[in-house]
N, C-alpha and C positions, 0 to 999 in steps of 0.2 A: 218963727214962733210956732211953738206944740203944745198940744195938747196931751197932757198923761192923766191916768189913772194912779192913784198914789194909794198904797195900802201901810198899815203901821199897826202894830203890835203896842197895848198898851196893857201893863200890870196895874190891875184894882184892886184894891182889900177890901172887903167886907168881914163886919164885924157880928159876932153874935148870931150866927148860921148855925143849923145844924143838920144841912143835907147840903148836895152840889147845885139842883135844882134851884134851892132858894138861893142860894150865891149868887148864882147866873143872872137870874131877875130881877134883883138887886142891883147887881152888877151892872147890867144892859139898859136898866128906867134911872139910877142913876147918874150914867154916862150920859144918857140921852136927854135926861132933863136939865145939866150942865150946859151941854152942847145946845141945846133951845132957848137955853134964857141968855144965849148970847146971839140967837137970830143964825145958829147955822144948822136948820135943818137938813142942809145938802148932804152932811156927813153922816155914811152908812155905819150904823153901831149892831155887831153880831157878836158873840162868844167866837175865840179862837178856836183850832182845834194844835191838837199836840199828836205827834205820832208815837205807839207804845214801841219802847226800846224793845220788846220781844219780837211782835208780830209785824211791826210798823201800820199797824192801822191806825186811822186816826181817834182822836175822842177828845170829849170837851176839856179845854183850859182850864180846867178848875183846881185846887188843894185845897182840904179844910185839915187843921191842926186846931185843938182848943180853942173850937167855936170860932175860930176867925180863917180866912177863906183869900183866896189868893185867884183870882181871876183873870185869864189874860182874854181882852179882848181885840176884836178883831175892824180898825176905822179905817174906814177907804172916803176918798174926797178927792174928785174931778178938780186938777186947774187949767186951767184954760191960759194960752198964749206966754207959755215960758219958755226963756230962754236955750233951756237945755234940762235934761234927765234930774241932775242935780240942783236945778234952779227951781222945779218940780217941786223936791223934795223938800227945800227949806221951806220954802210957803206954806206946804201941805205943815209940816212939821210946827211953822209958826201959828197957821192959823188955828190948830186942832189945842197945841202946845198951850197958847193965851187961853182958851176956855177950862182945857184943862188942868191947872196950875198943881203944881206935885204929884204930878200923873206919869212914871214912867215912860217914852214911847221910843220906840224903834221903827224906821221905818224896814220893811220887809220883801216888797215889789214896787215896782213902779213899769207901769206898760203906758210907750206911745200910744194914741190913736188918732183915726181924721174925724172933722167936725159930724159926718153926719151916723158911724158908726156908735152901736149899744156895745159896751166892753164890760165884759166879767172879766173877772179874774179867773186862769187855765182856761181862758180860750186863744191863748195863740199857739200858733204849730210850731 
């Protein structure tokens, strides 16, 4: 049994915005107030980032068209004692999945780790 890091990409709309800032904020206190009133504070809630087709730099997940606002965010959530990468991934995907009900998600990484290591994401070699 392992332990991974699971990351997922999730699309949020927000409605009635009129800059990318306030999307975001919206976006991230409403994920995040979902994800709390079902007791899973474990789960990391950040704005994604998207790389620009030109330069490939990154920048925020965000589109706003006629006031409503398309936000992809960014949830990562620790399981502990799974069977494998992809056994990982369903958990991660059902437990995020149930709080968040009509929440697009994809997951995106998944990195192994041992019990006593701190893991980010792009710090493996």
């Amino acid at each position: 049994m392992s332990n991974y890091l699971v990351a997922m990409e999730a699309a949020w709309l927000v409605r009635d915005v009129e800059d990318v800032d306030d999307a975001i904020g919206v976006a991230v206190s409403e994920a995040g107030k979902r994800l709390n009133d079902q007791d899973m504070d474990y789960v990391e809630v950040e704005v994604g980032a998207t790389g620009c087709p030109a330069c490939g730099e990154p920048f925020d997940s965000a589109f706003i068209a006629a006031g409503t606002s398309l936000v992809g965010l960014l949830l990562e959530m620790k399981v502990f004692n799974a069977e494998g990468e992809e056994h990982a991934q369903r958990i991660a995907k059902s437990e995020i999945g149930g709080a968040l009900r009509d929440v697009p998600l994809e997951v995106v990484e998944t990195i192994e780790y041992e019990d006593e290591e701190e893991v980010e994401f792009g710090d493996e070699e």
